[in-house]
C-alpha positions in Angstrom: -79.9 -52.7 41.9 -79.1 -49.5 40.7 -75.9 -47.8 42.8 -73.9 -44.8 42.1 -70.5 -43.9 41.8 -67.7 -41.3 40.8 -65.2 -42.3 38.0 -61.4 -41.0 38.1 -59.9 -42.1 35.0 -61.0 -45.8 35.6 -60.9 -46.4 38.8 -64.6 -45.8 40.6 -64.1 -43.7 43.7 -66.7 -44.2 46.4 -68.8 -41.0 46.9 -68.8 -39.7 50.6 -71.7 -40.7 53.0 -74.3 -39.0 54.6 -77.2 -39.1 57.1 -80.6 -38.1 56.6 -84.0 -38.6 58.6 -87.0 -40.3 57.0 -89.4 -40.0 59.9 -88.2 -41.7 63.0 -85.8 -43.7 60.3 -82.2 -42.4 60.4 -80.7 -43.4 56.9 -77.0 -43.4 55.8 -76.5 -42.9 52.0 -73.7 -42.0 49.6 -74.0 -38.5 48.5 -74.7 -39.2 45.0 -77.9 -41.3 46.4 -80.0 -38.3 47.6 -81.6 -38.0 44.5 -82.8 -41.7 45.9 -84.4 -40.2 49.2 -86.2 -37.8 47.4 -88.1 -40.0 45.0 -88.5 -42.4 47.9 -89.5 -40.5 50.7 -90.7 -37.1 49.4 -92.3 -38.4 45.8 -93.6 -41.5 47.4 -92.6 -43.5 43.9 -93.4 -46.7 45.4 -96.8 -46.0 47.2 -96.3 -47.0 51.1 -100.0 -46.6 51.0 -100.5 -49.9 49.0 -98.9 -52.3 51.3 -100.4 -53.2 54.9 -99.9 -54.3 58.1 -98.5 -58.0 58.2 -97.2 -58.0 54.3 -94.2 -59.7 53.0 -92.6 -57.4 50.8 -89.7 -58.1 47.9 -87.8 -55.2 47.4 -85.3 -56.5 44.8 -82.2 -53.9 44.2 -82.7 -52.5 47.5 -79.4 -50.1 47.3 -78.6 -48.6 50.8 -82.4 -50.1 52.3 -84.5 -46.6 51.8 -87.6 -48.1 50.5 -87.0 -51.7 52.5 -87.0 -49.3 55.5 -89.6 -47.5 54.9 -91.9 -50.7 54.1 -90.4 -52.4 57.5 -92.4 -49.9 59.2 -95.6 -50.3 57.8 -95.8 -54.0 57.5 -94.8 -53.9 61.6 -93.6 -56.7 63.5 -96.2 -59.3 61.9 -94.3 -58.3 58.6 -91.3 -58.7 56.6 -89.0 -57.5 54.4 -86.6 -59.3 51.9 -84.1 -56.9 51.0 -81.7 -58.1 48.1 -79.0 -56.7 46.9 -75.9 -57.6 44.5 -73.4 -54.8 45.2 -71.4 -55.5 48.2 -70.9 -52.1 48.9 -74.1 -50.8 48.9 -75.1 -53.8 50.9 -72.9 -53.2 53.7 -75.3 -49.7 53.9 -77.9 -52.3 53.5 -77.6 -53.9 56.6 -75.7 -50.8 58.8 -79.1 -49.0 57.8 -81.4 -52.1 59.2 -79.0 -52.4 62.4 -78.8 -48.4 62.8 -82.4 -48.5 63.2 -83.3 -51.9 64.9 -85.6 -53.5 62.5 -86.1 -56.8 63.3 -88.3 -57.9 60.3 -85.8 -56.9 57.2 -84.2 -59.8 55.8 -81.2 -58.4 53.7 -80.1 -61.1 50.7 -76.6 -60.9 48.8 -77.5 -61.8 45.8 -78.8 -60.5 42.4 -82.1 -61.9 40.6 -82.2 -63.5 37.0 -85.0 -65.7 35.4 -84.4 -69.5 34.9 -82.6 -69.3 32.0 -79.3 -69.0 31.7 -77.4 -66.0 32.8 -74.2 -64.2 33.7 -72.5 -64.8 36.9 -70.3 -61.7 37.0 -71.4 -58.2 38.4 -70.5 -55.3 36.7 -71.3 -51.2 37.8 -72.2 -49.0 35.2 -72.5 -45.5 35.9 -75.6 -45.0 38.2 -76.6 -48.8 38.0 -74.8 -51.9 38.4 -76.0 -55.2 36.6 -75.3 -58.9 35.9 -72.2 -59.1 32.8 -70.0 -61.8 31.2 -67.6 -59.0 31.6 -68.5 -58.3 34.8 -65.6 -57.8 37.6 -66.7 -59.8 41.1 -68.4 -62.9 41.3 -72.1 -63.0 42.7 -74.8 -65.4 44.1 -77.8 -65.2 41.4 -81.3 -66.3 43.0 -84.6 -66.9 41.4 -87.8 -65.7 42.5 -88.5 -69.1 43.2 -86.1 -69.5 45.2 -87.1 -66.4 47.1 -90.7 -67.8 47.5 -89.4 -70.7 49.9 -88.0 -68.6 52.2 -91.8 -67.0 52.6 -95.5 -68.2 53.3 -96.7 -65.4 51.2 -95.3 -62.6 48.8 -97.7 -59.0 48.7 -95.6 -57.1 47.3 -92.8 -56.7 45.1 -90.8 -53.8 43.9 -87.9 -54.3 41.3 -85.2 -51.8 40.3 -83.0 -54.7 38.8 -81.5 -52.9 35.8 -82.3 -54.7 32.7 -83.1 -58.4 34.2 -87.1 -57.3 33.9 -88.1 -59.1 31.1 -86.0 -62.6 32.2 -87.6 -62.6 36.1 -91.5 -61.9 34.6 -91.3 -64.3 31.7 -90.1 -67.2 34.4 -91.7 -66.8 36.9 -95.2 -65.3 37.0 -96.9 -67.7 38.7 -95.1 -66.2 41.8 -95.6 -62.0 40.7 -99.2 -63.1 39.8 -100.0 -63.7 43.5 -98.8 -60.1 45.0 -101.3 -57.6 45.3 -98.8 -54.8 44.2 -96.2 -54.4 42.0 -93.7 -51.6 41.4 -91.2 -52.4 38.2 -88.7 -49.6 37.1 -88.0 -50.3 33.4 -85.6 -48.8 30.8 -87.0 -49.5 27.7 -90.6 -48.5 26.0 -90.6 -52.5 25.0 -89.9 -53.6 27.7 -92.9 -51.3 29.5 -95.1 -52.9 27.1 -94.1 -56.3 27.3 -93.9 -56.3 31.5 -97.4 -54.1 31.2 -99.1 -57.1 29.0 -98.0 -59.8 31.4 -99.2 -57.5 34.8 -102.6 -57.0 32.8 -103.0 -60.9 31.8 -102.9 -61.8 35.6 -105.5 -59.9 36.7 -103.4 -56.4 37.2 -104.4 -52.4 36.7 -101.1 -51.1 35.7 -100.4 -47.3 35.4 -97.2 -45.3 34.8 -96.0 -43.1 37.4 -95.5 -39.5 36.1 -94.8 -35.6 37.0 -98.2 -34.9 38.4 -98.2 -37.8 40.7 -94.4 -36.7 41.4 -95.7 -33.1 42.1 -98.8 -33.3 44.5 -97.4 -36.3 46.6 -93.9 -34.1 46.7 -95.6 -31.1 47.5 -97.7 -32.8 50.5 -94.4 -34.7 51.8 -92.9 -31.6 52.3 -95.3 -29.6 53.8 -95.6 -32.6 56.4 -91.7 -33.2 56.8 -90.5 -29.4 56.5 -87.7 -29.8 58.5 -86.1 -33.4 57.5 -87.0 -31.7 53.6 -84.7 -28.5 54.6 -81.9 -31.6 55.4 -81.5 -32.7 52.5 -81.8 -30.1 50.5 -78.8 -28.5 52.3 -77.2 -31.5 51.7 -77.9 -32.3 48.4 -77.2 -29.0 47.4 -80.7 -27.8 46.5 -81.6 -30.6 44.4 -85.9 -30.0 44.4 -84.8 -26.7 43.6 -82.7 -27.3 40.4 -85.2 -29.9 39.8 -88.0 -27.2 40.0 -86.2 -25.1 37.6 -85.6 -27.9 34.9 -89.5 -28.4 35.5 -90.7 -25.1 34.3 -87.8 -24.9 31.6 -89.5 -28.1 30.0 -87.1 -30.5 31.1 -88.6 -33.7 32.6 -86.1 -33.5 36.3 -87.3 -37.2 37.3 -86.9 -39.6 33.7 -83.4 -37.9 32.2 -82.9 -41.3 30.9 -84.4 -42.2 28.1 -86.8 -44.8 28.1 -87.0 -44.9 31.7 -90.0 -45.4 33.5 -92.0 -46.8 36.4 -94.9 -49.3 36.5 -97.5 -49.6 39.3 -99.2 -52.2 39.3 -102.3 -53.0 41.6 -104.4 -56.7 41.6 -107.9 -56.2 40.4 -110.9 -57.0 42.6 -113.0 -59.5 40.9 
């Protein structure tokens, strides 16, 4: 759900757009979203290698469609993806991205997700993320994933980025998460990794934490195989891998500068 923008005074000014190449995917982004592409694309957070041919995917706080993408094309044509998405802007990107590129198996949704309980109806950005508020600004349509699951035969897998509304989706509705095969949560608290990692494990899940050496070797093999689409965006970005690099090897963690902040894979176990 996360989306990010520039603040003057208090007005939020939309960051300027740009294009960048994900193999034969051609993805428009806000500037301030390249850090996105990288962890996407080059970093391979959410392993493309866990989902197959013919999957239904959930990618819940889908931003501009990188990772909905990206899945379109290895689930194929017997696939789908349901790409949701509360912010209106970064939905229109949403859907110019999966018309740009003539997928024909993304879904994009409007909406944001919440558990069955009850919950705020107003969306409000905050910084880099944008979440659910009584003191939110604009009005949006909150789904369930039950509601989600009619509009399916099957789920495989699901990745949330859903800023803080975790805890409420896995504590109502598990009976539908417990049927993927893979799960990818981003998380903001330590309790909340613990709680979220108890539940994965009680249904039958290995969960592990995604981390620098995973973000290293999988970077460092993207690149070599993508030199050219990597040289893009780091003239675009301004050099990011490279600042990123430096904050490395000065101790600075360049991937988690939020505290707390962290990423759970998830993977069913084979009984």
């Amino acid at each position: 759900m996360g989306f990010w923008y520039i603040r003057r005074g208090d007005e939020p000014v939309r960051p300027k757009a740009v294009k960048l190449k994900a193999g034969p995917l051609q993805l428009d982004m806000p500037n301030e979203m390249i850090v996105s592409h990288y962890a996407t694309y080059f970093a391979e957070q959410y392993r493309l290698s866990l989902i197959s041919t013919g999957d239904t995917v959930l990618d819940l706080g889908a931003g501009y469609g990188d990772f909905s993408l990206l899945a379109a094309l290895k689930v194929g044509p017997r696939g789908r993806v349901i790409a949701v998405e509360p912010d209106l802007w970064a939905f229109s990107f949403l859907t110019r991205n999966i018309r740009a590129n003539a997928l024909s198996n993304v879904v994009a949704v409007h909406a944001a997700i919440w558990g069955d309980e009850p919950h705020p109806t107003l969306f409000r950005q905050e910084g880099t993320g944008s979440k659910l508020s009584d003191s939110g600004s604009a009005a949006v349509n909150v789904v369930t994933m039950e509601d989600l699951r009619t509009k399916v035969t099957r789920i495989d897998v699901i990745k949330m980025d859903i800023e803080g509304a975790e805890s409420s989706v896995f504590r109502s509705s598990m009976a539908v998460i417990a049927h993927a095969r893979s799960v990818f949560v981003e998380v903001h608290s330590p309790s909340t990794r613990l709680e979220i990692s108890s539940l994965l494990d009680d249904a039958g899940f290995t969960t592990f934490t995604w981390n620098m050496r995973s973000v290293m070797s999988t970077s460092a093999r993207n690149v070599l195989r993508h030199p050219l689409e990597f040289l893009e965006a780091e003239y675009k970005s301004g050099f990011y891998a490279l600042r990123a690099a430096t904050r490395a090897f000065r101790g600075k963690n360049p991937v988690d500068s939020q505290s707390g902040l962290s990423l759970i894979i998830a993977t069913k176990r084979v009984s």
